[in-house]
C-alpha positions in Angstrom: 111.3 106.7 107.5 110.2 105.6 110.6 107.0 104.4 110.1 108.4 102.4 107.0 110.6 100.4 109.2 108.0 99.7 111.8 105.6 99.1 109.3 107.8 96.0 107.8 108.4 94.6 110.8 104.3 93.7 111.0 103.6 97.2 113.2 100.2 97.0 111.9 99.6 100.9 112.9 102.4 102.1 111.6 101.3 100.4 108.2 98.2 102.2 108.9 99.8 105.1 109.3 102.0 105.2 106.4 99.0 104.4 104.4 97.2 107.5 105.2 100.2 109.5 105.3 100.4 108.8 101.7 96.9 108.1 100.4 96.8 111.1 97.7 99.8 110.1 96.5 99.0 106.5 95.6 95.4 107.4 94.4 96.5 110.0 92.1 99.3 107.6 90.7 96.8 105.0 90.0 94.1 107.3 88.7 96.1 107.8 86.0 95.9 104.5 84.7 92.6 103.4 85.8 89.5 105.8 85.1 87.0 104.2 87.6 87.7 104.5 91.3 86.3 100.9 91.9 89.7 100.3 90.1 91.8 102.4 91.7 91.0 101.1 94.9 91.1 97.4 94.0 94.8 97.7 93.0 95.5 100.0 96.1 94.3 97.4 98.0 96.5 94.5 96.2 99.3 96.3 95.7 99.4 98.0 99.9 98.7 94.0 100.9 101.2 92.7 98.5 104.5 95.3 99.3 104.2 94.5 103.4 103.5 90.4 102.7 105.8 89.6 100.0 109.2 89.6 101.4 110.7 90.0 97.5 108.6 93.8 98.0 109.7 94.2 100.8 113.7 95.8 99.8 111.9 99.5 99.0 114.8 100.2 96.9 112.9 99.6 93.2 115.1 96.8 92.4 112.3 94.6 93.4 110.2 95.7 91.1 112.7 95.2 88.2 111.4 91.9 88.0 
């Protein structure tokens, strides 16, 4: 929970962090919608940059996403 916090206030290595704490868990959600891993990484990438940039994203409480 820690590294969340710190990661949205602009904690760059706690971003990092939190992104390799939880890199399986991402790719395997993903992989199941996108068969190439040139995909799966492309929306990784947007959606990683798009949760800590996007202030709407940046609740966490999947109301957000609701849109």
């Amino acid at each position: 929970m820690k590294l969340l916090q710190e990661a949205k206030k602009s904690n760059k290595q706690a971003y990092i962090d939190l992104v390799n704490k939880y890199n399986h868990i991402f790719y395997k959600a993903a992989r199941i919608y996108f068969s190439s891993d040139k995909d799966v990484y492309t929306v990784l990438e947007h959606a990683l940059s798009k949760a800590f940039r996007d202030p709407c994203y940046q609740r966490f409480d999947g109301s957000a996403y609701a849109r």
